[in-house]
DOLODREN-707627 format. One record per residue (C-alpha): x, z, y; residue in one letter. Coordinates in steps of 0.001 Angstrom, whole numbers, padded with zeros to 6 digits, always signed. Example, Ala and Ser with C-alpha at 12.3 -4.5 7.8 and 13.67 -1.06 7.14 Angstrom:
2
+012300+007800-004500a +013670+007140-001060s 
This chain:
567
+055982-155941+102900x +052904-158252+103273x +054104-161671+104872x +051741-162759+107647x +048711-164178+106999x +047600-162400+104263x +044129-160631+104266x +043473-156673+103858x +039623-156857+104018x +038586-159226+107052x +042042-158347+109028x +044689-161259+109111x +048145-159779+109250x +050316-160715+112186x +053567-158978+111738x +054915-155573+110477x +055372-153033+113254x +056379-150018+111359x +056998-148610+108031x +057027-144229+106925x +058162-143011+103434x +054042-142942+102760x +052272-146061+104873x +053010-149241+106266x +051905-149859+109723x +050748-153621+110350x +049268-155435+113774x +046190-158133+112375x +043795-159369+113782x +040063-159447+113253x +038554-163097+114221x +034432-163845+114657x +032900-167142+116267x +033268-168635+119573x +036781-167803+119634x +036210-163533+119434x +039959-161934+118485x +040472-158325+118440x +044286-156782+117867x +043800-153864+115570x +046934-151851+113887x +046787-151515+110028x +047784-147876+108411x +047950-148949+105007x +049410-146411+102283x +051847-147852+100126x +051391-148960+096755x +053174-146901+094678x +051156-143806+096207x +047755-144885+095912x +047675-143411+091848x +048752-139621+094194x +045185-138501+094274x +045762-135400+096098x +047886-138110+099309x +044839-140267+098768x +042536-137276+099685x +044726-136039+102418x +044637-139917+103976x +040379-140182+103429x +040090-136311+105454x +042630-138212+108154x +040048-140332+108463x +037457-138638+108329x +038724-136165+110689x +040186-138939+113307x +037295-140936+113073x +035148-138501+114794x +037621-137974+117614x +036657-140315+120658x +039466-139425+123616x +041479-141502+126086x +044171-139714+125374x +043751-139845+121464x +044158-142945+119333x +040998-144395+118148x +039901-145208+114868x +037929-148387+114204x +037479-148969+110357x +038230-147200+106969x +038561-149078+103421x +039966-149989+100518x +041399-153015+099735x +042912-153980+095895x +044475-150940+094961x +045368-149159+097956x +043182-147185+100939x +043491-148791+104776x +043272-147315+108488x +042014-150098+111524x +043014-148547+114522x +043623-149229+117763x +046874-150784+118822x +048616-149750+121532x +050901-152062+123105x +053968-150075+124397x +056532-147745+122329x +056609-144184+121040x +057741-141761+123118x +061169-141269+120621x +061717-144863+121147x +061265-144480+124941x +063983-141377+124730x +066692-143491+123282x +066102-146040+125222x +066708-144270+128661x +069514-142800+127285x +071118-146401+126583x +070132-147617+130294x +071081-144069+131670x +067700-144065+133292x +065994-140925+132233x +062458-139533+132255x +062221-138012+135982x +060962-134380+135694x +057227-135031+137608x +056693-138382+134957x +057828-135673+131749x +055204-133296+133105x +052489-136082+133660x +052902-137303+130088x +052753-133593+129101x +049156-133076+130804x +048088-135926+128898x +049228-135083+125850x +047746-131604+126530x +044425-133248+127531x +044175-134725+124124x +044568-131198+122260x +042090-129733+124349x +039904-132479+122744x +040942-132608+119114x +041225-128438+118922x +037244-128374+119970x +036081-130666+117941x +033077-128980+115993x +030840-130028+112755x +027008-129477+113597x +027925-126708+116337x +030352-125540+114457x +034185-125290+115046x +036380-127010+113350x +039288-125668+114327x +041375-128464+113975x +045127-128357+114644x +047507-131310+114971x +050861-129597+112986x +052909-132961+113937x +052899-132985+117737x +056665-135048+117754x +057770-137483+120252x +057354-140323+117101x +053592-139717+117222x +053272-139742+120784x +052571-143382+121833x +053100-144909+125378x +051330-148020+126638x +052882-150590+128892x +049460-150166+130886x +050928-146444+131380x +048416-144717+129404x +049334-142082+126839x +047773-141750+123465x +049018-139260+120631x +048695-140179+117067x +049237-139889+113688x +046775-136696+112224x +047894-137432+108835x +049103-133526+108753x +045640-132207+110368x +044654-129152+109202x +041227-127730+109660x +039128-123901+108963x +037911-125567+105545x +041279-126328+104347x +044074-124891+102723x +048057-124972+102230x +050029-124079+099356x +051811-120718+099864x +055394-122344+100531x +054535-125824+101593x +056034-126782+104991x +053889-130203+106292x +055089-132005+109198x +058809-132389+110779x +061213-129415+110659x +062570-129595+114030x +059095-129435+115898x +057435-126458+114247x +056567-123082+115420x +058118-120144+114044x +054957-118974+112606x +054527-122691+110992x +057924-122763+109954x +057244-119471+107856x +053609-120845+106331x +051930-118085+107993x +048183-119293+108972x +047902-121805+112285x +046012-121915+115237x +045630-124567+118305x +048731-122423+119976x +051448-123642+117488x +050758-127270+118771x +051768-125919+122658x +054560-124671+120725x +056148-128143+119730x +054701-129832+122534x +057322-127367+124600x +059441-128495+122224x +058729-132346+123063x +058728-131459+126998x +062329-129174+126498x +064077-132708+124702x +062906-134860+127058x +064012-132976+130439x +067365-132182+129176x +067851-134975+126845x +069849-132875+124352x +068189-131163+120626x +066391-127645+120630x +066598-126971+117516x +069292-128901+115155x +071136-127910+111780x +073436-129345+109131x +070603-128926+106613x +067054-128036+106663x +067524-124191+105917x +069965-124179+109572x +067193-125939+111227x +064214-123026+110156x +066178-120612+110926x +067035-122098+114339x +063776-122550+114919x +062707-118938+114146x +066086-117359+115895x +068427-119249+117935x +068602-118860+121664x +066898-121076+123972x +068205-122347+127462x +065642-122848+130724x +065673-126721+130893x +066597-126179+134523x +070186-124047+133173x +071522-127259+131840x +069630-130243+133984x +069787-128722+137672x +066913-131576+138273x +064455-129606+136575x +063063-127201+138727x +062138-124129+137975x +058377-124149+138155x +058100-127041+135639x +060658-124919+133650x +058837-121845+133063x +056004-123812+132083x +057824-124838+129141x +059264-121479+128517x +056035-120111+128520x +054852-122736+125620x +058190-121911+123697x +057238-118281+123416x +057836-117560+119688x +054964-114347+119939x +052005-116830+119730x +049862-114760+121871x +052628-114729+124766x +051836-118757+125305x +049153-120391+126539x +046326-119684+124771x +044574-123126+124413x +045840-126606+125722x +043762-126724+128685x +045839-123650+130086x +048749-126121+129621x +047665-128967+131101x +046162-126807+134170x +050105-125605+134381x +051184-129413+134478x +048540-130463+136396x +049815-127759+139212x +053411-128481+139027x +052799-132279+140061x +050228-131362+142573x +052821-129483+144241x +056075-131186+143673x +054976-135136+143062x +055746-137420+146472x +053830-139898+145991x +051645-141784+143270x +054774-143597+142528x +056200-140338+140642x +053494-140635+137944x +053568-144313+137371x +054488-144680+134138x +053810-148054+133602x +056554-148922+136394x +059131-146563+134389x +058419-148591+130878x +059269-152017+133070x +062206-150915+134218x +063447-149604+130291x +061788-152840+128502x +062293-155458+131332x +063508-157780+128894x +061552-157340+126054x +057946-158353+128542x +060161-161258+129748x +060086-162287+126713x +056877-161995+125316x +055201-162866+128912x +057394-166453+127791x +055636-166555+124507x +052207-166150+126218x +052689-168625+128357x +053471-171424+125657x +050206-170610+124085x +047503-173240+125186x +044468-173843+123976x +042250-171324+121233x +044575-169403+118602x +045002-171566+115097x +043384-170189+112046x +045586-168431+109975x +045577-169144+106394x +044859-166804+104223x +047944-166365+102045x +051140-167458+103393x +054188-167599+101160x +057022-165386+102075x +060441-166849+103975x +063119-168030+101496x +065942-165576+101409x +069500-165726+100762x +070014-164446+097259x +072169-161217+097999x +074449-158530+095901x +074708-154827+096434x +078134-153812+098080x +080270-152090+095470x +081964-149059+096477x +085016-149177+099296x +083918-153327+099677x +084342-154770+103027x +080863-156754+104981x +081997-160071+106088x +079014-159847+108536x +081209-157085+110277x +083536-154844+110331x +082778-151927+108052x +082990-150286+104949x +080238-149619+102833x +079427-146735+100281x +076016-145575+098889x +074501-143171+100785x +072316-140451+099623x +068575-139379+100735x +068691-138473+104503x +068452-134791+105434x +067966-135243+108932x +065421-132497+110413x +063327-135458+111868x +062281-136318+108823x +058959-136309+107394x +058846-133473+104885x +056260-136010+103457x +057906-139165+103155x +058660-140227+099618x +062826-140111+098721x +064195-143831+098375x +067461-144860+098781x +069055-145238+102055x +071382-148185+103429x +074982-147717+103359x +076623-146477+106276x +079674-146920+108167x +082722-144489+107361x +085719-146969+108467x +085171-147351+112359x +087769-149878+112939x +087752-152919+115040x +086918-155883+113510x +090036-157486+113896x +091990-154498+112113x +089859-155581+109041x +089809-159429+109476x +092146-161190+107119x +095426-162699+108547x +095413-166137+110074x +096583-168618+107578x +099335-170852+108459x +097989-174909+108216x +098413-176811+105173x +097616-177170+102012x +096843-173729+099774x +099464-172909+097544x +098610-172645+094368x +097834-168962+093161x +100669-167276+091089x +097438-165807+088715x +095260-168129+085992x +091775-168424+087091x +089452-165768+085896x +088095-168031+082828x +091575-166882+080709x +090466-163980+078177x +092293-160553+079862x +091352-158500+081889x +091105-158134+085498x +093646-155230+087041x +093167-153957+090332x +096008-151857+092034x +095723-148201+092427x +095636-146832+095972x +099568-146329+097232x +099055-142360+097235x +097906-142277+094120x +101215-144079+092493x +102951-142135+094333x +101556-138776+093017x +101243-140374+089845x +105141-141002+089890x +106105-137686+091257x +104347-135523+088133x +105633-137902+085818x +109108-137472+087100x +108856-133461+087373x +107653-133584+083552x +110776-135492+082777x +112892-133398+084603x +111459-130530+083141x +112303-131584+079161x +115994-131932+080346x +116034-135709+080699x +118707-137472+082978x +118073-139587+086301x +118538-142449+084065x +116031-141656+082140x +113289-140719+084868x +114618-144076+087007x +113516-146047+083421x +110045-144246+083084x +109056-144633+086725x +110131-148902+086629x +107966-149245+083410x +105024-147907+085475x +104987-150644+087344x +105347-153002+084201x +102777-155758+084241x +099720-155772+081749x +100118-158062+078678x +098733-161517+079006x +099752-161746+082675x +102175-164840+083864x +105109-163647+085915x +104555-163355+089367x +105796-166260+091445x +108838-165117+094154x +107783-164300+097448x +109883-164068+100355x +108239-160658+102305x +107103-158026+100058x +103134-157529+100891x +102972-154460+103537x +100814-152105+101170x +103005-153278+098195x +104935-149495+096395x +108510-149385+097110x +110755-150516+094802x +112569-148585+092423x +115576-147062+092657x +119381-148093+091665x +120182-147109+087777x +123020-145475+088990x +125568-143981+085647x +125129-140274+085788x +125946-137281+083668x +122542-135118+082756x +122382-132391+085242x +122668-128278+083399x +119774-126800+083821x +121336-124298+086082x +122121-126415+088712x +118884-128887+088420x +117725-129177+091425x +113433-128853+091542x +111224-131900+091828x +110293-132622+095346x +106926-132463+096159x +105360-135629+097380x +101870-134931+099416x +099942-138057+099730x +098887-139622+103360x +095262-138920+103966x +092611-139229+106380x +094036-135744+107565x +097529-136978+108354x +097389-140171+109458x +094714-139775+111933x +094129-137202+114760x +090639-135517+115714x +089146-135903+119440x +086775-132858+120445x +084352-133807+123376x +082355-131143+124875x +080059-131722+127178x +077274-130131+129463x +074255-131242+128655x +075260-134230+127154x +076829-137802+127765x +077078-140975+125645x +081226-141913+124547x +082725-144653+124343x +086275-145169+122942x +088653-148082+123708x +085351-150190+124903x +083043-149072+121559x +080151-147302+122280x +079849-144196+120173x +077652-141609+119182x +076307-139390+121980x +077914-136011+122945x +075304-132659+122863x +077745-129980+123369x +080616-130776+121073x +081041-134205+119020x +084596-135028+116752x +086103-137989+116064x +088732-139122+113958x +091297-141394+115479x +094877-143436+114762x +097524-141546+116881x +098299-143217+120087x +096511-143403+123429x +092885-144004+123717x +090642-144975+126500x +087778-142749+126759x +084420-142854+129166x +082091-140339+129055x +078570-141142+130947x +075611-139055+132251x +073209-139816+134698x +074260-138132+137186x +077955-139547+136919x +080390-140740+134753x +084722-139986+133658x +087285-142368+132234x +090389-140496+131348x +093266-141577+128391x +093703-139453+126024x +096312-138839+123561x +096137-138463+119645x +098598-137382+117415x +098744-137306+113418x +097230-134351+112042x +096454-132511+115422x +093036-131874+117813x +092878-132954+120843x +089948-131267+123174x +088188-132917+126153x +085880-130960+127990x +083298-131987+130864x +080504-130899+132794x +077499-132613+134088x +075610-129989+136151x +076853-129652+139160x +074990-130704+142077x 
């Protein structure tokens, strides 16, 4: 991460807005005399991929190819160069958020996208295909086609204009693919991409159906446990009208996107202008008022807040901008420690564990694999993790030497696990014909402390996860083997037993929250794993919202089931 301040050719770095597995996106700013300031966003690719020559290449032909593009509806391109090691994009920033961010955002505020403003930014995403597929080199056609028309690349302004982005994946006549190479994101591809057969302009209609589909019934088209579910539920699965499960769609707008989502490529529309004509039609005929296309008023109501703010930080500037210098040091962290496996954050309630490469079907078949940051799997509240209150006084002294004595450090084993362990042990004893004596001897000496260990000071209370003790020696004769009765099985509690399993279903979808947490949202079915007892739950859609209890029990399911879609 470059720290503001620092130079990449004549651009001053401002702050980082983004970051992919194969560029970092900066905003700088490019100064000249009497004042002149010009905000320009930095694609730079990352360091450790500018010795890739065959990335480097594909980023120089993004260039090259976006460079010569000149739309409203298309994100400009200012400046290409290379600076140290490493290749760099200018282009023009565009003050507002990404479609994907705009998504998630109305689903937190349960404000969504109305149907007419979904078509409208359709249209202009449409307009700027029409452009980009007919670009041509000296008369001739390129033939240029997007492959990565995603709601991440599509790019809303606060002045309600909308750009798309991001040709990083472009593919033109002159080019080539590798037979088996998939480029762009799994869950937005045509079935003819998703296969590597050849492209044309028609399998970007295809995921921009896809884009228009998510956004009017705020639920996944196509989704998967792993990448192979998602191609083939892109090449097979069913899909709904938008207007079957959102009753607000209405049907015109929805056969326009059924019409894009054609899997026979020459049942769609046939070039993006045939779209955007489509789009164009359904909010001649159904739009009110100018007020159903203003997008700009949508993005105030979903990022109030966030122009408060910086409209506050404007407002303090006075006079012309200081010079930046032209290195600035970084900030002074906190020296930090990775979290070790099953260790709690003090900054929150949570348990950590390393977490592998994601394998979500958003991402970027082209990003670079790096370790992810641990993630949640204890979702308790923070006081069932906080320690106990300590009573006031002084600290007793600790019944253990400081670590600076030469043993070693012994850390318990999980209850279950002595209790398995002391259930096999005492079958096996059993087994060879020893007495209860014996077994009762052998189990105690398990829980003998390890040499070089001071006996433990008395307590009063045993600790509440602390292993029962040990049974009574009682004075018995051996048991015959005939009448020996058979070691009792001990099953551990697990995750399985002790909890219970909540099954929402819901139609189309609905964000939960439990006991006053917000959790992940519901898109047809979504589990969670629960203490028994009664729990408070609230589903919430748009068009209404349900607080019910619900009770869990150990070991069981408990379904909940709940439709949105009725008039």
């Amino acid at each position: 991460m470059l720290p503001p301040g620092t130079l990449i050719g004549k651009y001053v770095v401002r702050r980082k807005i983004a970051e992919g597995g194969m560029a970092e996106v900066y905003l700088c700013s490019s100064r000249g005399p009497e004042g002149f300031e010009k905000e320009v966003a930095i694609k730079r690719i990352k360091s450790f991929l500018a010795g890739d020559q065959s990335f480097v290449e594909m980023f120089i032909a993004e260039a090259r190819l976006a460079s010569r593009l000149n739309h409203a509806n298309l994100v400009q391109i200012f400046d290409f160069d290379k600076h140290e090691d490493t290749y760099y994009l200018a282009m023009e920033f565009v003050r507002g958020h990404s479609l994907w961010d705009v998504r998630r955002r109305s689903k937190e505020l349960m404000v969504p996208m109305p149907p007419t403003l979904v078509a409208h930014v359709g249209a202009e995403v449409a307009k700027g295909l029409w452009h980009a597929h007919r670009l041509s080199d000296k008369g001739k056609p390129v033939n240029l086609v997007h492959r990565d028309v995603t709601p991440h690349n599509v790019l809303l302004s606060f002045d309600g204009v909308v750009k798309l982005t991001d040709f990083g994946v472009a593919k033109h006549s002159a080019s080539s693919t590798a037979a088996g190479v998939l480029k762009g994101k799994l869950a937005y591809m045509s079935p003819e991409q998703s296969r590597g057969e050849p492209l044309d302009a028609r399998t970007d209609l295809f995921a921009l159906g896809i884009v228009l589909w998510e956004m009017l019934t705020g639920g996944r088209l196509f989704n998967g446990d792993s990448d192979v579910a998602v191609l083939r539920a892109v090449q097979s699965s069913a899909i709904a009208p938008p207007s079957r499960l959102n009753p607000d769609v209405p049907e015109a707008l929805s056969a326009v996107v059924m019409k894009a989502l054609e899997r026979d490529a020459s049942l769609r529309y046939q070039n993006a202008q045939e779209m955007e004509r489509a789009l164009a039609g359904f909010i001649l005929t159904h739009a009110r008022s100018v007020d159903d296309t203003d997008l700009a008023g949508y993005l105030r109501t979903l990022y109030a807040e966030e122009l408060a703010q910086e409209a506050a930080r404007e407002g303090t500037r006075s006079g012309p901008p200081e010079p930046l210098p032209a290195e600035a040091p970084a900030p002074p962290r906190e020296p930090t420690r990775p979290m070790r496996v099953g260790e709690i954050d003090p900054g929150g309630a949570s348990v950590a564990v390393p977490q592998g490469p994601s394998a979500s079907p958003d991402e970027d078949m082209r990003a670079a694999t790096v370790p992810s940051p641990p993630r949640v799997i204890a979702d308790l509240p923070a006081s069932a993790l906080a320690p106990a209150p300590r009573a006031p006084g002084p600290r007793p002294a600790s019944p253990i030497p400081p670590p600076t004595q030469d043993f070693p450090a012994v850390r318990r084993p999980p209850r279950h696990v002595v209790i398995v362990r002391r259930a096999l042990l005492a079958a096996a004893l059993l087994a060879a014909g020893l007495g209860a004596a014996a077994v009762t001897v052998a189990v105690s000496r398990q829980r003998a402390r390890p040499a070089g260990l001071p006996p433990a000071a008395p307590v009063a209370t045993a600790a509440p996860d602390a292993p029962p003790p040990a049974p009574a020696v009682v004075a018995a004769p051996p048991p015959s083997p005939a009448t020996e009765p058979a070691a009792e099985a001990v099953r551990p509690e697990t995750e399985e037993t002790s909890f219970g399993t909540l099954v929402v279903r819901v139609r189309p979808y609905a964000s939960v929250t439990i006991d006053g947490k917000r959790r992940k949202d519901a898109q047809g079915a979504a589990t969670f794993k629960l203490p028994p007892g009664v729990h408070r739950l609230r589903l919430e859609h748009p068009r209404g919202s349900r607080e019910l209890p619900v009770t869990i029990q150990a070991g069981k399911e408990t379904l909940v089931e709940q439709s949105f879609l009725g008039r």
